[in-house]
Backbone atoms as SQL, in Angstrom:
CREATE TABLE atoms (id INTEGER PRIMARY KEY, chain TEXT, resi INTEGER, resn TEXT, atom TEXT, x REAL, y REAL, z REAL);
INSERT INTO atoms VALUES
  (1, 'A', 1, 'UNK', 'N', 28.831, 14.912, -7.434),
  (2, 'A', 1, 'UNK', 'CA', 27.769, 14.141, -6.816),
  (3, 'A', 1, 'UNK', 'C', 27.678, 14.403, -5.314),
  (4, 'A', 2, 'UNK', 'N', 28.896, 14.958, -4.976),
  (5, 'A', 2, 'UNK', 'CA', 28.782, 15.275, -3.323),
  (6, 'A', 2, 'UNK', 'C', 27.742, 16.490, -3.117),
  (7, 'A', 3, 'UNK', 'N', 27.389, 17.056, -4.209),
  (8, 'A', 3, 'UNK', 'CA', 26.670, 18.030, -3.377),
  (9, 'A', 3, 'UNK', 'C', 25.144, 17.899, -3.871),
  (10, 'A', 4, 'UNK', 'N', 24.809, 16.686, -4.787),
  (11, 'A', 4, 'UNK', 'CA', 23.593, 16.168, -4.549),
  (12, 'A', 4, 'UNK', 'C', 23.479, 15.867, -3.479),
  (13, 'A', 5, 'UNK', 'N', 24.175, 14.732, -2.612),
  (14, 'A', 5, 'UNK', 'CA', 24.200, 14.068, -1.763),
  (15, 'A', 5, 'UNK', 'C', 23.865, 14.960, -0.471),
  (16, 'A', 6, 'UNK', 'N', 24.737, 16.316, -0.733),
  (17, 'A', 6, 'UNK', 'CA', 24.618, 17.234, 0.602),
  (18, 'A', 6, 'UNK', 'C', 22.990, 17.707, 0.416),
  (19, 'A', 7, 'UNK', 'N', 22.423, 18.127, -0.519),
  (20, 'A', 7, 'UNK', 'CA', 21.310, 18.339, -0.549),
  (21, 'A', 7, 'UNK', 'C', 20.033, 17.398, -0.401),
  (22, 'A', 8, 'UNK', 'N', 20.533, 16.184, -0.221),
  (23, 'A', 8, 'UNK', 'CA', 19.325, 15.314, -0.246),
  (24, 'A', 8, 'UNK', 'C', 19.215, 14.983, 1.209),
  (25, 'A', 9, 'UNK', 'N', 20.646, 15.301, 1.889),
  (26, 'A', 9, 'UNK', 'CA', 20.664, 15.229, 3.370),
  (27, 'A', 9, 'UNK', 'C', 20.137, 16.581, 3.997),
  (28, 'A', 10, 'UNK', 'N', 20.033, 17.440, 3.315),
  (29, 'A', 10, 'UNK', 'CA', 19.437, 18.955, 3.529),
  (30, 'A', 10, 'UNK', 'C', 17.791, 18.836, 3.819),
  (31, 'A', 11, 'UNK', 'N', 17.325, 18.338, 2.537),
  (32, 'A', 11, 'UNK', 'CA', 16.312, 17.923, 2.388),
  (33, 'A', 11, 'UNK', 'C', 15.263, 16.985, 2.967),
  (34, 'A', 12, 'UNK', 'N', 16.229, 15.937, 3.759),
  (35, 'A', 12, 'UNK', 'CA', 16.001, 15.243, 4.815),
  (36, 'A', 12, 'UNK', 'C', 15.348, 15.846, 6.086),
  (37, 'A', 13, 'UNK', 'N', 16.630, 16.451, 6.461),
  (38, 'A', 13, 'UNK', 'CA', 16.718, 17.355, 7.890),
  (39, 'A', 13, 'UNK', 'C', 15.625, 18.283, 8.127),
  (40, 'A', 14, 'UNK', 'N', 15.725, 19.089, 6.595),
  (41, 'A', 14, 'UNK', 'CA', 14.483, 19.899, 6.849),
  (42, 'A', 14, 'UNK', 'C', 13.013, 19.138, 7.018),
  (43, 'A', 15, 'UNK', 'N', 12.741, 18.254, 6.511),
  (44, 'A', 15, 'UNK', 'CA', 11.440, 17.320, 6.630),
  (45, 'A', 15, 'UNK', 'C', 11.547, 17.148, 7.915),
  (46, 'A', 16, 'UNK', 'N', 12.387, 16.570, 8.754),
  (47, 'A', 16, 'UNK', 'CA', 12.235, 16.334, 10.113),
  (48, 'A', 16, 'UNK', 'C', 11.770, 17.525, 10.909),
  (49, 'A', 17, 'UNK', 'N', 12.837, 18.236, 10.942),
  (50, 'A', 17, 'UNK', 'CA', 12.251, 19.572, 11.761),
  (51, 'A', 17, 'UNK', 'C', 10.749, 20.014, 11.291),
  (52, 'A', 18, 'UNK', 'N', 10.285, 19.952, 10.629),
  (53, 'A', 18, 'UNK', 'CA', 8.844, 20.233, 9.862),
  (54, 'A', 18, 'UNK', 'C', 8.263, 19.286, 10.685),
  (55, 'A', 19, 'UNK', 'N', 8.258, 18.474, 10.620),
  (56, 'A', 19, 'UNK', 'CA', 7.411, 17.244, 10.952),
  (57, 'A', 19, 'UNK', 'C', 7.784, 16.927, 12.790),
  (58, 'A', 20, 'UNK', 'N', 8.517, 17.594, 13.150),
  (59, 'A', 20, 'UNK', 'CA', 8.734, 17.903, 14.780),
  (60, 'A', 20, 'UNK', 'C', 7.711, 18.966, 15.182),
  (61, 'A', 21, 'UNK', 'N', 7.826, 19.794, 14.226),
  (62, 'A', 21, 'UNK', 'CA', 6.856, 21.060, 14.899),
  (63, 'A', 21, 'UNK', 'C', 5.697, 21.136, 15.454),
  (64, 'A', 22, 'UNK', 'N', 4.908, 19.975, 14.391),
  (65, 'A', 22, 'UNK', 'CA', 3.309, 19.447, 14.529),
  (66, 'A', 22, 'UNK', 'C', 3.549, 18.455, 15.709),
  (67, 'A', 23, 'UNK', 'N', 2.800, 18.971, 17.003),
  (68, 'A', 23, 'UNK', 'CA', 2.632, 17.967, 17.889),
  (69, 'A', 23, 'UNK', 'C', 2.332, 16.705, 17.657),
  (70, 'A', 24, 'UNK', 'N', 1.086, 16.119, 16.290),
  (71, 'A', 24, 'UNK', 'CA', 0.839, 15.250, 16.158),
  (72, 'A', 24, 'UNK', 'C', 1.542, 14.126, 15.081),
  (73, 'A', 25, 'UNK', 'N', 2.703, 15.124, 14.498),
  (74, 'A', 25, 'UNK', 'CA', 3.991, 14.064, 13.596),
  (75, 'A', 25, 'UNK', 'C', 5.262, 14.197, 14.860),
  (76, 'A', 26, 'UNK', 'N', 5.313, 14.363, 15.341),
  (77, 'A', 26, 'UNK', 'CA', 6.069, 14.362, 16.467),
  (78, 'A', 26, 'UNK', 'C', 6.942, 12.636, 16.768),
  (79, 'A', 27, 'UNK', 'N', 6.431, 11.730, 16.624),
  (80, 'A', 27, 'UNK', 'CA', 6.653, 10.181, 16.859),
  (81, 'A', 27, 'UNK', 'C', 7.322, 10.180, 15.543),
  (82, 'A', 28, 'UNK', 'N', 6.670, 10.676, 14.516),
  (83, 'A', 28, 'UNK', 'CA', 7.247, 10.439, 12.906),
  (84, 'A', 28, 'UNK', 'C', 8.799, 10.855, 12.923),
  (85, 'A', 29, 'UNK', 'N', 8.762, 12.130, 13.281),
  (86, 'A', 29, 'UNK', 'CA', 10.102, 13.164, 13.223),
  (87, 'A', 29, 'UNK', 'C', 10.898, 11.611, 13.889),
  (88, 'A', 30, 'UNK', 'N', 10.948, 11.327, 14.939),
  (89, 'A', 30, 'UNK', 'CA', 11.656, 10.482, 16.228),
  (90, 'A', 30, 'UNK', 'C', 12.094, 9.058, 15.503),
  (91, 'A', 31, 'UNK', 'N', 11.252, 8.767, 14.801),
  (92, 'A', 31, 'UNK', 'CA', 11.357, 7.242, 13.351),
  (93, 'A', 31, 'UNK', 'C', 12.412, 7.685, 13.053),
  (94, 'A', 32, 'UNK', 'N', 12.123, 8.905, 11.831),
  (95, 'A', 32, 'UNK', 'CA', 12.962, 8.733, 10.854),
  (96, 'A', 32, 'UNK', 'C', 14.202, 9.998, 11.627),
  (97, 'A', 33, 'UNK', 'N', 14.321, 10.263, 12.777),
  (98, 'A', 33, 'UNK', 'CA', 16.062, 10.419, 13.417),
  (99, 'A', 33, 'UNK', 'C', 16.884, 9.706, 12.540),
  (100, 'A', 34, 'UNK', 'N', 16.738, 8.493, 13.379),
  (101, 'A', 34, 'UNK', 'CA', 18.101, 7.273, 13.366),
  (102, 'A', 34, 'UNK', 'C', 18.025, 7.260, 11.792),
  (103, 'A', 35, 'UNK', 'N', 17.359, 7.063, 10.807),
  (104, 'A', 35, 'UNK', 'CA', 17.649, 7.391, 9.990),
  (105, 'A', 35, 'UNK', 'C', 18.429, 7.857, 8.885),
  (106, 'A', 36, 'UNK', 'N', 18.363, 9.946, 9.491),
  (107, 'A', 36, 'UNK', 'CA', 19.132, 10.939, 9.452),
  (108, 'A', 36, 'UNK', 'C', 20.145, 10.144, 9.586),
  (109, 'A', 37, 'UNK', 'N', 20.512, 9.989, 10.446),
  (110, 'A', 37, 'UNK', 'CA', 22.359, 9.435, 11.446),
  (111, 'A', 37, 'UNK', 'C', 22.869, 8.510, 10.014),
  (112, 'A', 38, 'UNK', 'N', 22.070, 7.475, 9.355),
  (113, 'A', 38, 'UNK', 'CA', 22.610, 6.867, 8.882),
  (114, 'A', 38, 'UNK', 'C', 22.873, 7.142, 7.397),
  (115, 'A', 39, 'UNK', 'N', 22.004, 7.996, 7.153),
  (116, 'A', 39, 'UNK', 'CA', 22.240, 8.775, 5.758),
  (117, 'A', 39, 'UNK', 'C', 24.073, 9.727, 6.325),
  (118, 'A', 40, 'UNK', 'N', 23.876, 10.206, 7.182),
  (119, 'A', 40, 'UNK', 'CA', 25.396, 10.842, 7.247),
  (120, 'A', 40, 'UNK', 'C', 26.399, 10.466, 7.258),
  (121, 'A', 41, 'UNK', 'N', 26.137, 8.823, 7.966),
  (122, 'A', 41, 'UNK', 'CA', 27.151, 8.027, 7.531),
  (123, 'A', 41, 'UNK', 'C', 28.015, 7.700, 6.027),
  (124, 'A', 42, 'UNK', 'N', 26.656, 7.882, 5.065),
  (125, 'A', 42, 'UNK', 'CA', 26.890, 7.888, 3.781),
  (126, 'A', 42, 'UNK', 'C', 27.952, 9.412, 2.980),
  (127, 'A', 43, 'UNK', 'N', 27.292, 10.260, 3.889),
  (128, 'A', 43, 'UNK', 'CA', 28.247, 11.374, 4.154),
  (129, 'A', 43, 'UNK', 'C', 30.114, 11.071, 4.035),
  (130, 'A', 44, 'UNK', 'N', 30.132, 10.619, 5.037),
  (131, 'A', 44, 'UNK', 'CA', 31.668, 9.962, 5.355),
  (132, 'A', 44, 'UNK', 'C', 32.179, 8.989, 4.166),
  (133, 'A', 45, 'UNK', 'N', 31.454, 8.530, 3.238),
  (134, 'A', 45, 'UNK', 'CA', 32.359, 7.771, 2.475),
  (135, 'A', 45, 'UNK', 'C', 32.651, 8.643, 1.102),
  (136, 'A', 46, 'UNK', 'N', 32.384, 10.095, 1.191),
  (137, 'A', 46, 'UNK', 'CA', 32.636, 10.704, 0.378),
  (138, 'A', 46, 'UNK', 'C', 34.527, 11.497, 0.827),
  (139, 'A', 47, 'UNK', 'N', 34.350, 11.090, 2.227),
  (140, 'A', 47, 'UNK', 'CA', 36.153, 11.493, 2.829),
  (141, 'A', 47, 'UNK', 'C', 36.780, 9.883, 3.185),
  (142, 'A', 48, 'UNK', 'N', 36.127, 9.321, 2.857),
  (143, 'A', 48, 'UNK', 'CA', 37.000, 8.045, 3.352),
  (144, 'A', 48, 'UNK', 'C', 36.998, 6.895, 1.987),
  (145, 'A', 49, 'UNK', 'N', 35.954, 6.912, 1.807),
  (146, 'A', 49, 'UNK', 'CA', 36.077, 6.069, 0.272),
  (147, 'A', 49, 'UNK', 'C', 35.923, 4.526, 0.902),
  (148, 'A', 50, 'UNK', 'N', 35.127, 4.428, 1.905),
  (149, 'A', 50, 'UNK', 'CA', 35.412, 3.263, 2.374),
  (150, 'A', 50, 'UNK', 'C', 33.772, 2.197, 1.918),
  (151, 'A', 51, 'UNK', 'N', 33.351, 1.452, 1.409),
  (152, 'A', 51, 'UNK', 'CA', 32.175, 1.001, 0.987),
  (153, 'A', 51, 'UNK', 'C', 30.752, 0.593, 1.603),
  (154, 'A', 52, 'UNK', 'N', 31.418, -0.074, 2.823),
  (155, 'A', 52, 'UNK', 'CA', 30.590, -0.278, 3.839),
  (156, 'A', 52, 'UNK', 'C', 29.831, 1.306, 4.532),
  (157, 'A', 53, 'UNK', 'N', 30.636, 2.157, 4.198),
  (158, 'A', 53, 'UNK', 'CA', 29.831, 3.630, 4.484),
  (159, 'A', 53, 'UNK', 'C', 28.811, 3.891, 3.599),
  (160, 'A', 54, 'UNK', 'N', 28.870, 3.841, 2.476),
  (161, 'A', 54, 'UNK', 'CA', 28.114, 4.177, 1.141),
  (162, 'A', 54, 'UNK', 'C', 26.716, 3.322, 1.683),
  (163, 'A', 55, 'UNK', 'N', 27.320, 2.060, 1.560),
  (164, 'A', 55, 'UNK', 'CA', 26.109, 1.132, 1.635),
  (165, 'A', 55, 'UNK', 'C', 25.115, 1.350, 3.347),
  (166, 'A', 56, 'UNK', 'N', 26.085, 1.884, 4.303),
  (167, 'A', 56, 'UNK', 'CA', 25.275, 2.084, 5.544),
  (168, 'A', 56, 'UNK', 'C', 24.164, 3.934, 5.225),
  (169, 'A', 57, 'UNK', 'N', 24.466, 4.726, 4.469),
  (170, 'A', 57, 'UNK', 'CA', 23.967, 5.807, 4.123),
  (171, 'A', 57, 'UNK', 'C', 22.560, 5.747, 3.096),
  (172, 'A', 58, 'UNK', 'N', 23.449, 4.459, 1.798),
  (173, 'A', 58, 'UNK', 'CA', 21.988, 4.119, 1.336),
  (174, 'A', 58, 'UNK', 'C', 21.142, 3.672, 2.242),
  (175, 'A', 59, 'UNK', 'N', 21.371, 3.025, 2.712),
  (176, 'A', 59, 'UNK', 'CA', 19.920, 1.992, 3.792),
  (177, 'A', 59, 'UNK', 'C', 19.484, 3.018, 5.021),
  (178, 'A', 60, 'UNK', 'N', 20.153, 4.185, 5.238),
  (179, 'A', 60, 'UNK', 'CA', 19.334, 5.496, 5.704),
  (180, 'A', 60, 'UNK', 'C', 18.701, 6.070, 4.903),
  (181, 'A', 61, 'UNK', 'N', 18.867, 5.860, 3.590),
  (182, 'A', 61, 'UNK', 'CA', 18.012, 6.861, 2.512),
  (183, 'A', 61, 'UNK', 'C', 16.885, 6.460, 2.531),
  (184, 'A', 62, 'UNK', 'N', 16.823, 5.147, 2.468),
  (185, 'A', 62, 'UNK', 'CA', 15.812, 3.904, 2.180),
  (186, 'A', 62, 'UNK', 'C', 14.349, 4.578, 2.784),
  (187, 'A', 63, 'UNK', 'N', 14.803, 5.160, 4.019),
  (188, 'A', 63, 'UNK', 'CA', 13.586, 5.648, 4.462),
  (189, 'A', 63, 'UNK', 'C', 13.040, 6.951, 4.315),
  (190, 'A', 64, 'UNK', 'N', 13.317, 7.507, 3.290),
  (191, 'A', 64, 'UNK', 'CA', 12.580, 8.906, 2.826),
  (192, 'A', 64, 'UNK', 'C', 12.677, 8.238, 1.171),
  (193, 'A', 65, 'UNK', 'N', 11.734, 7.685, 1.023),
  (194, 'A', 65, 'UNK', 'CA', 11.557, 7.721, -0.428),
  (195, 'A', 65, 'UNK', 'C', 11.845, 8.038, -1.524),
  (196, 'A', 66, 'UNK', 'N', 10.658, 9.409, -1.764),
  (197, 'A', 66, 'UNK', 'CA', 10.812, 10.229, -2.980),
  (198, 'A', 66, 'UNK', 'C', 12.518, 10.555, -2.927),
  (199, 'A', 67, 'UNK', 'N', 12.693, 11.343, -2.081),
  (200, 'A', 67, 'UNK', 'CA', 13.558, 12.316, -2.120),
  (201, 'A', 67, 'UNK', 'C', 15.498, 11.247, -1.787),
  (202, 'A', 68, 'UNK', 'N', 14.724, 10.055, -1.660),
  (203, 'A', 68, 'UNK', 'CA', 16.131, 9.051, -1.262),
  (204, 'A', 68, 'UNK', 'C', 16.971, 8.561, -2.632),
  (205, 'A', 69, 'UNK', 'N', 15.946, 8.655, -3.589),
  (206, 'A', 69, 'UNK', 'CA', 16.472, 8.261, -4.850),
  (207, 'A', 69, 'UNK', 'C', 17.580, 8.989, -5.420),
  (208, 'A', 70, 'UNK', 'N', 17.659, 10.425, -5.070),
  (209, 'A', 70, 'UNK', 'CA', 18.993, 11.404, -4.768),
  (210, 'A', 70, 'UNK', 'C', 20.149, 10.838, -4.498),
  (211, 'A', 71, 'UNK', 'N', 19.998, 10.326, -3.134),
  (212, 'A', 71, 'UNK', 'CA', 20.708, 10.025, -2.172),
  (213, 'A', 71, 'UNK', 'C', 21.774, 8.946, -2.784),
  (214, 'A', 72, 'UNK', 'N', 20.943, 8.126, -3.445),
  (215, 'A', 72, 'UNK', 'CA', 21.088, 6.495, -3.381),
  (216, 'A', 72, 'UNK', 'C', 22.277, 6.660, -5.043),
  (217, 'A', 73, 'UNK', 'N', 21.428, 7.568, -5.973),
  (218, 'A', 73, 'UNK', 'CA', 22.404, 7.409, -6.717),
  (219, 'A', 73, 'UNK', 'C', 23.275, 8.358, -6.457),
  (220, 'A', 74, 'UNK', 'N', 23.314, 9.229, -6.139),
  (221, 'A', 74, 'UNK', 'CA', 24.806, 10.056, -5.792),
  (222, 'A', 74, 'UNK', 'C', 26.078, 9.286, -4.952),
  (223, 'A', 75, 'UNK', 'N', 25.156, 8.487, -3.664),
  (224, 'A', 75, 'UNK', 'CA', 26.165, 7.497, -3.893),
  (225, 'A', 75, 'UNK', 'C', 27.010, 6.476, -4.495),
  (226, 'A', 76, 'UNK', 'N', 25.834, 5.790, -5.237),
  (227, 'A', 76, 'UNK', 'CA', 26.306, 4.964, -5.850),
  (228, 'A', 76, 'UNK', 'C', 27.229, 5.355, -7.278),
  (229, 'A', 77, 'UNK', 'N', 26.762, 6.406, -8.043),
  (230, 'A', 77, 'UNK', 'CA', 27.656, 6.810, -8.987),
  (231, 'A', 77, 'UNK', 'C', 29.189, 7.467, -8.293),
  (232, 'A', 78, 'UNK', 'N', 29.246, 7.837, -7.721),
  (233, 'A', 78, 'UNK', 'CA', 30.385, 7.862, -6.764),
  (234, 'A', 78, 'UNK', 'C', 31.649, 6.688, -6.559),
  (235, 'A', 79, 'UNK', 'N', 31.016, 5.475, -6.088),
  (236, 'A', 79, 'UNK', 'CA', 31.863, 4.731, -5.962),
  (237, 'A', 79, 'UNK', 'C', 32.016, 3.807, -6.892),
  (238, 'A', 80, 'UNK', 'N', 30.796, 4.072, -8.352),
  (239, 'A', 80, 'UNK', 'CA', 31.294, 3.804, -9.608),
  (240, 'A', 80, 'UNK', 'C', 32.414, 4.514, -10.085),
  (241, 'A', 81, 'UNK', 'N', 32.488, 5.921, -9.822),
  (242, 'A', 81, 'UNK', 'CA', 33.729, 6.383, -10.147),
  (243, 'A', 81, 'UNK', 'C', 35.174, 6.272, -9.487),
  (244, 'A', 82, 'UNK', 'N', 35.094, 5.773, -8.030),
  (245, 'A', 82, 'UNK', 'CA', 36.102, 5.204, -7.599),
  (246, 'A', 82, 'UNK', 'C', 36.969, 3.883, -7.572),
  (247, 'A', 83, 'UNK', 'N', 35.667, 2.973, -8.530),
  (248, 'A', 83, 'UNK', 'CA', 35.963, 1.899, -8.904),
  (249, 'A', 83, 'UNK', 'C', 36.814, 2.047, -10.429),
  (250, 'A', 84, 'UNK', 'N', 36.872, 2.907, -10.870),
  (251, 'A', 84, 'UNK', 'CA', 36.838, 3.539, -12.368),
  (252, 'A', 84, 'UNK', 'C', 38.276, 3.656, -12.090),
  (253, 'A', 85, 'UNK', 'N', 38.710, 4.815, -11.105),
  (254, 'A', 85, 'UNK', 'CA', 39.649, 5.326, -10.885),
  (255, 'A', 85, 'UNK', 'C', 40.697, 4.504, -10.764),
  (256, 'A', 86, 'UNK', 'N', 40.624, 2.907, -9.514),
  (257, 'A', 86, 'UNK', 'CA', 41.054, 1.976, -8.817),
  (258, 'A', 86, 'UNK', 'C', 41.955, 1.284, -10.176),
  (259, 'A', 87, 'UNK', 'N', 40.934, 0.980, -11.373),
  (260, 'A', 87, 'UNK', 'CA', 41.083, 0.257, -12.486),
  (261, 'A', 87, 'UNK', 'C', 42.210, 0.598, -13.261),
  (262, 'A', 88, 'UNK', 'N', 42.084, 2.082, -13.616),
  (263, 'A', 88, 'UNK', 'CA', 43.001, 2.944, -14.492),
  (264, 'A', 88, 'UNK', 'C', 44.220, 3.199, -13.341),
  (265, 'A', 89, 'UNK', 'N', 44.436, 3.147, -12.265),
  (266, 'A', 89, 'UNK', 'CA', 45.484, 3.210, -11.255),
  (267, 'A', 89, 'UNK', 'C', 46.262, 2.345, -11.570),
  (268, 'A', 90, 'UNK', 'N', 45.440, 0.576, -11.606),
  (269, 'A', 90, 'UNK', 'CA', 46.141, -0.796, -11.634),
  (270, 'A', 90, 'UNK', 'C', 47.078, -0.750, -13.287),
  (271, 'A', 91, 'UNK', 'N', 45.815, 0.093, -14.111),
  (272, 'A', 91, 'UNK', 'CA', 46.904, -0.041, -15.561),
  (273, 'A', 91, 'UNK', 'C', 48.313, 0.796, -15.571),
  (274, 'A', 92, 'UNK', 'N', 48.714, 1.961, -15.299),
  (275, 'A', 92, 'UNK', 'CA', 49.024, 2.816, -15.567),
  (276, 'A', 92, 'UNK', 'C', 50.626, 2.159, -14.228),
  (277, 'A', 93, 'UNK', 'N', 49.791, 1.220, -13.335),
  (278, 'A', 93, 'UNK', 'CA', 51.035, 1.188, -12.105),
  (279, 'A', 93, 'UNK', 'C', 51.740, -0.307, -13.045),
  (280, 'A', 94, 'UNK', 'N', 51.192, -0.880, -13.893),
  (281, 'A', 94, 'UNK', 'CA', 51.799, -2.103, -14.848),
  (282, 'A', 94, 'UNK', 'C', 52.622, -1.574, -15.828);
């Protein structure tokens, strides 16, 4: 799922720079920045595993739509599987 995730942040980036080029999306590109930043955050909870990352990356996705729905479940099936993992850890350490 990490490399959905890398691609939906690919996919992102490239929309911006596109949408920088045209003098008149220019303000648009500048919106959805901060954005970017926070989708990468979502980035980081794929090395840290930490939740509050996941959830700060979705709510950067939030703002590219179509292409966020990627985003949103690659994360989220992710830390379904780390919740998975957490579970079978607790049995196996009993």
């Amino acid at each position: 799922m990490k490399y959905l995730y890398t691609l939906t942040i690919l996919i992102q980036t490239f929309a911006i720079i596109i949408l920088y080029q045209d003098p008149n999306y220019q303000t648009l590109a500048l919106i959805f920045a901060p954005a970017i930043l926070l989708s990468l955050f979502g980035g980081l909870y794929f090395i840290f595993k930490n939740k509050w990352l996941a959830y700060t990356g979705m709510l950067g996705c939030v703002v590219f739509v179509p292409i966020s729905a990627l985003g949103v479940f690659a994360l989220r099936s992710e830390m379904d599987n780390e919740i998975k993992r957490d579970f079978l850890r607790s049995l196996r350490s009993e």
